[in-house]
matplotlib code that plots the C-alpha trace (Angstrom):
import matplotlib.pyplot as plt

x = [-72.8, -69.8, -67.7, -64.4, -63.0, -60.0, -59.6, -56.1, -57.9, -54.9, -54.4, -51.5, -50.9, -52.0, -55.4, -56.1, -54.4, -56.8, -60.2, -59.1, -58.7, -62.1, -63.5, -62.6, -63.6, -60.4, -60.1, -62.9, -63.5, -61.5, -58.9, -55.4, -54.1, -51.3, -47.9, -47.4, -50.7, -49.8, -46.3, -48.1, -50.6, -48.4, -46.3, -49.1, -50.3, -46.6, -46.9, -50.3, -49.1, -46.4, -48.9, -50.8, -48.2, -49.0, -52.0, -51.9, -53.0, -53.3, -52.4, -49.1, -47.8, -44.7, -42.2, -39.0, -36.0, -32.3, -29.9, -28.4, -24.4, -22.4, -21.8, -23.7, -26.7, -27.5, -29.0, -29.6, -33.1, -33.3, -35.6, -36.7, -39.4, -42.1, -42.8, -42.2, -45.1, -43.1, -40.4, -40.1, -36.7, -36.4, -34.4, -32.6, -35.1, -37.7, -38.9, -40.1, -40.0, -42.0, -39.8, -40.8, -40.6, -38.7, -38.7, -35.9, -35.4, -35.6, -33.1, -30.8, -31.2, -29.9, -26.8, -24.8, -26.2, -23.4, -25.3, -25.1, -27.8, -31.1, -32.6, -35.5, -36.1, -36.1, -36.0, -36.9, -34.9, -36.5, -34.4, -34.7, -32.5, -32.1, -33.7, -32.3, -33.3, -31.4, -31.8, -30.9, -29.2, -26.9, -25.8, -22.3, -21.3, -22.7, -25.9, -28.2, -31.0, -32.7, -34.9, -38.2, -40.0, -43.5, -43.6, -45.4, -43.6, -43.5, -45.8, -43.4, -42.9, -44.9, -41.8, -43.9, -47.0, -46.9, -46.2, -49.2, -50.0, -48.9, -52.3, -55.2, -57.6, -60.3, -58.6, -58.3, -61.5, -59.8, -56.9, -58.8, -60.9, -58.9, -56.1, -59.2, -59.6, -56.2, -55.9, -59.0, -58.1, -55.1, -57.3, -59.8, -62.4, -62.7, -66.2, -67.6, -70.7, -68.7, -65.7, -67.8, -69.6, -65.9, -64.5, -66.9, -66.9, -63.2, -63.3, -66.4, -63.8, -60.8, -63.1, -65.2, -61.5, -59.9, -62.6, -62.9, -58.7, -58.2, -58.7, -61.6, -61.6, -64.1, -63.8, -64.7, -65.8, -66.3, -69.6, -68.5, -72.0]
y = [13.6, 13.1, 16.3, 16.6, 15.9, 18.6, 21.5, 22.9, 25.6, 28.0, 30.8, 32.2, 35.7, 35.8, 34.1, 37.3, 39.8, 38.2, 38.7, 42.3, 43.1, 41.5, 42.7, 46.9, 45.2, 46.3, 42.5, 40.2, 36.6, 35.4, 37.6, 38.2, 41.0, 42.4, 41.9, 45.9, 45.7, 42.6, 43.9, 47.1, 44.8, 42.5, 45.3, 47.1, 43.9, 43.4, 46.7, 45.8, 42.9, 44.6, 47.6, 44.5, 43.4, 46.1, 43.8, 41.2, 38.0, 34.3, 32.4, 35.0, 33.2, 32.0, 30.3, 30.4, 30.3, 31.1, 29.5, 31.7, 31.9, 33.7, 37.1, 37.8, 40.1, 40.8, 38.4, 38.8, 37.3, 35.7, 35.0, 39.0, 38.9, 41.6, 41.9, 40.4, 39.0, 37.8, 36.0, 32.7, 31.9, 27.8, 25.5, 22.7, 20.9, 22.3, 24.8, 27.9, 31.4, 34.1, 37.5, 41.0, 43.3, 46.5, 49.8, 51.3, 53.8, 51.3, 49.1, 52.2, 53.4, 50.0, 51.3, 47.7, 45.7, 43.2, 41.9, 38.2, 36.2, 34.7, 36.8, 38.2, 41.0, 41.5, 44.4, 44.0, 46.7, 46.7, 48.2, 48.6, 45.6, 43.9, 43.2, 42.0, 40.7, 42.0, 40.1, 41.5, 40.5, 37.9, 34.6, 34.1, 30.8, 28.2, 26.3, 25.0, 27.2, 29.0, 32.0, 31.0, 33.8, 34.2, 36.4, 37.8, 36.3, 38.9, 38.6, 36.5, 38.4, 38.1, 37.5, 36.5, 35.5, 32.1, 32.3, 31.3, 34.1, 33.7, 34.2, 31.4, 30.6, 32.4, 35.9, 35.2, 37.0, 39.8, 40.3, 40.2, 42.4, 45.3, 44.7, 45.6, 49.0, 49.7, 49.4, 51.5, 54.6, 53.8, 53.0, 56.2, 53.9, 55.7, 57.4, 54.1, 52.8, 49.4, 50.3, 51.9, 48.4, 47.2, 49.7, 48.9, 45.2, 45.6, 47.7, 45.0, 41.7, 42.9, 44.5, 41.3, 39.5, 41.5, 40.7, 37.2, 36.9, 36.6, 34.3, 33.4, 34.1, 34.3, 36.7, 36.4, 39.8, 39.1, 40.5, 44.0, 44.7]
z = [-27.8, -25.6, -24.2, -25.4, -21.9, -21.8, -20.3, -21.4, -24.0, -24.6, -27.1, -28.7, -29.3, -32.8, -32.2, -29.6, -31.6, -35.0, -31.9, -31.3, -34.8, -35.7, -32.7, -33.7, -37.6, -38.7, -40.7, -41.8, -41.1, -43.9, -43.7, -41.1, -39.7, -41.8, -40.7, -39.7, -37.6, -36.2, -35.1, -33.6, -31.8, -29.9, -28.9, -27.2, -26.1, -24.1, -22.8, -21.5, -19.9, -18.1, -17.1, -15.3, -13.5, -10.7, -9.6, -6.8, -8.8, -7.0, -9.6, -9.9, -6.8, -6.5, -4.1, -4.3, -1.4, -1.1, 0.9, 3.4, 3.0, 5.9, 6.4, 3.7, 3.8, 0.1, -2.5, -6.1, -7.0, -10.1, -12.1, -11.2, -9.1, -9.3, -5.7, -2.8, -0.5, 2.3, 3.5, 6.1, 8.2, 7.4, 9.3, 7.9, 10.0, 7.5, 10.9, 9.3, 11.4, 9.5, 9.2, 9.2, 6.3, 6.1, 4.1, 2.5, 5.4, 8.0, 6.2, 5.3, 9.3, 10.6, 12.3, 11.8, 8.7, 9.5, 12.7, 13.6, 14.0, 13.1, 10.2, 11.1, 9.0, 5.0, 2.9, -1.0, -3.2, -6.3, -9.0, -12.8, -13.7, -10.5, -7.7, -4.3, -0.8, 2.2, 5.6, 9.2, 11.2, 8.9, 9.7, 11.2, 9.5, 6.7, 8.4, 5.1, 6.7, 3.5, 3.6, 1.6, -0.2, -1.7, -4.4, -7.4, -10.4, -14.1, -16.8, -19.7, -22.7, -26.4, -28.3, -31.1, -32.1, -32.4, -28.3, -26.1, -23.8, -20.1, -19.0, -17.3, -19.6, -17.7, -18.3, -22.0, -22.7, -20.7, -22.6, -25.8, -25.3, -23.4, -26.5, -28.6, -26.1, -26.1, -30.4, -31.3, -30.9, -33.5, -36.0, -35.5, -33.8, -30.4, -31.5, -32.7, -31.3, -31.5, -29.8, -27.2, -26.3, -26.6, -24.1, -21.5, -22.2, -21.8, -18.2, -17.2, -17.6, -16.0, -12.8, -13.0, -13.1, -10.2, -7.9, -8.1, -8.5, -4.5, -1.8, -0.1, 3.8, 6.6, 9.2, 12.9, 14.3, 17.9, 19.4, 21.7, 22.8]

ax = plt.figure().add_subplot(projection="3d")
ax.plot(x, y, z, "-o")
ax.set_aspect("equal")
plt.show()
């Protein structure tokens, strides 16, 4: 029998909030999740989501860049980045210079923020409805140089649940189960047998998912004997 040859399995929030519920048997096979439970569980699954963001996920990301105006050290990110991995000085020639990272002392402790020159240095200030880069020293006139940034992009929001979840398919199992964890205890399942298996399968995925979410590196240690 032939394989079905795709690979784009995807599923929405109601098809994990309906594995949860079943999971915790709080429904049955034949049955959905009322429309109160259903509410309660994709809210808790958003809040989840955003809980996550704090980890360092590959497949999180992103590039972006901002073209460099003069005299201007400040830029407002957008869409809102979650962190900021680092930042590259690029030519209009395409020549990228990498640039060195500062806190918010260091920034703050720069006696003259107005400098000209090459950016070399960026500073990420992370607010709780904005978020802006600020380079040093600042470019003195026009040039189409752009700073390009690598950066850990937000989880998008459950707005309902006919929405897929922004999640790769091999974390679905993840998110399922640890919605399952997170719900119990709701639903006066905590001292369950069942939603003890659940609770560890739950911990099990997302470890089992953290370790293998990074990239793979070899290390030359040089021999000092």
């Amino acid at each position: 029998m032939p394989t079905s040859g795709s690979t784009n399995l995807s599923l929405t929030a109601r098809e994990v909030i309906e594995f949860a519920c079943l999971e915790l048997n709080l429904i049955n096979e034949r049955e959905q999740p009322p429309a109160s439970m259903a509410t309660r569980a994709r809210r808790i699954l958003n809040l989840m989501l955003k809980e996550w963001m704090k980890y360092e996920n590959i497949w999180r990301l992103t590039e972006g860049y901002i073209s460099i105006a003069a005299d201007t050290a400040g830029y407002r990110l957008t869409p809102q980045p979650y962190r900021i991995i680092d930042c590259r000085y690029q030519t209009s020639e395409g020549r990228d210079t990498p640039m060195t990272p500062m806190s918010r002392q260091e920034y703050y402790d720069l006696p003259l923020k107005t400098s000209q020159g090459i950016p070399t240095q960026w500073f990420f200030d992370h607010q709780r409805d904005t978020q802006s880069l600020y380079i040093w020293p600042v470019m003195a006139a026009p040039s189409g140089d752009k700073i390009r940034v690598t950066y850990q992009r937000r989880y998008e929001d459950v707005d309902a649940t006919s929405d897929e979840i922004d999640i790769p398919q091999e974390h679905l199992a993840v998110v399922g189960y640890n919605l399952a964890e997170r719900l119990g205890p709701g639903y006066g399942k905590a001292g369950s047998a069942n939603y003890q298996k659940t609770a560890q399968m739950a911990s099990a995925l997302l470890t089992q998912a953290l370790d293998t979410d990074r990239e793979d590196f070899v290390q030359f240690v040089p021999d000092m004997r």
